[in-house]
C-alpha positions as CSV (number, residue, x, y, z in Angstrom):
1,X,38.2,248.2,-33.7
2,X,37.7,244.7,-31.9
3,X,40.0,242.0,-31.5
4,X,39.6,238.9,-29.8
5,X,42.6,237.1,-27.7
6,X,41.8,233.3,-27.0
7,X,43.2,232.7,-23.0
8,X,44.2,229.5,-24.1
9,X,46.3,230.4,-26.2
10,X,47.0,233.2,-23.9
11,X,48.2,230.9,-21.4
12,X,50.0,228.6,-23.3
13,X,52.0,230.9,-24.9
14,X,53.0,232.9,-21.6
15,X,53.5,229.5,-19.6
16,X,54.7,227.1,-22.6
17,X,52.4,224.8,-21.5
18,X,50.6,222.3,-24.2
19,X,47.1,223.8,-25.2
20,X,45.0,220.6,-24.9
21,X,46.3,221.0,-20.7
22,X,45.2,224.4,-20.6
23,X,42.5,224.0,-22.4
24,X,41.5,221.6,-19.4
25,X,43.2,223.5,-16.7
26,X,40.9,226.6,-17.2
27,X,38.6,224.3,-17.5
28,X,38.9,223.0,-14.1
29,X,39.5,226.4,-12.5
30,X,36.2,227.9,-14.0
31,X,34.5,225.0,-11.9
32,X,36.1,226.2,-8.6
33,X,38.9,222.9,-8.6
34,X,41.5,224.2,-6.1
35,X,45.5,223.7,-7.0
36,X,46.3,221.0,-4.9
37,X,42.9,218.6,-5.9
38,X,44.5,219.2,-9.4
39,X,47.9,218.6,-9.2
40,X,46.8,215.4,-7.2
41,X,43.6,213.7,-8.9
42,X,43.6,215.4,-12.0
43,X,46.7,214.8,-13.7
44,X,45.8,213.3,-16.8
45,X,44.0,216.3,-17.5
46,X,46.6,219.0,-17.4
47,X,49.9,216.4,-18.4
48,X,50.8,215.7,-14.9
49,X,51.6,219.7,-14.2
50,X,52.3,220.0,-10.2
51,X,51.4,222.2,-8.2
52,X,53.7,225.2,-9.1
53,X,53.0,224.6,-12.9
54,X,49.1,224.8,-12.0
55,X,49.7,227.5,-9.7
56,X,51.8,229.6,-12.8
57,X,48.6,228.7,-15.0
58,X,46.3,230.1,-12.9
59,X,48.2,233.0,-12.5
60,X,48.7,233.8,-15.9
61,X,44.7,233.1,-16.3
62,X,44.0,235.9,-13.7
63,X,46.2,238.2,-15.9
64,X,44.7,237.6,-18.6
65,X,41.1,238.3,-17.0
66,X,42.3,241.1,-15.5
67,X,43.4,243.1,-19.0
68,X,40.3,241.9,-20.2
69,X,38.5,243.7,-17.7
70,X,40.8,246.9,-18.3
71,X,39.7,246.6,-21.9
72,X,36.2,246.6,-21.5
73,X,36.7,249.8,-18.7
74,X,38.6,251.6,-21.9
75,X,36.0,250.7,-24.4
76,X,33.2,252.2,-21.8
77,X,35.0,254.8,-20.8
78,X,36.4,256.0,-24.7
79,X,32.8,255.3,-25.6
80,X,31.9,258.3,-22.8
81,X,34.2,260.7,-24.3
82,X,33.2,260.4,-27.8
């Protein structure tokens, strides 16, 4: 069985954080944007989050890539046992 979890929504919902921001937050990160050039010229993007609201976004975005890497391991490693 396969499921899918969306890391917006993932983040929003662990953060509280609008999804149109996060949407753009991840966005930014996945292009290599550092905290501080966000919080500072790129506001209008994320709702004016600062720097330790982008910094709890991006952490929450690294836990979420992290179980998804612990789900593929499982599904490689279940598929070895079977």
């Amino acid at each position: 069985m396969e499921y899918y979890i969306d890391p917006i929504a993932f983040v929003a919902q662990k953060s509280g954080f609008e999804s149109r921001y996060v949407k753009n937050l991840l966005g930014l990160l996945d292009e290599g944007a550092t905290i501080p050039f966000i919080s500072r010229y790129r506001k209008e993007m994320t709702g004016s989050m600062d720097e330790v609201q982008v910094g709890l976004g991006l952490e929450i975005y690294e836990q979420f890539k992290e179980l998804e890497k612990r789900k593929k391991y499982w599904k490689v490693s279940n598929n070895k046992i079977n």
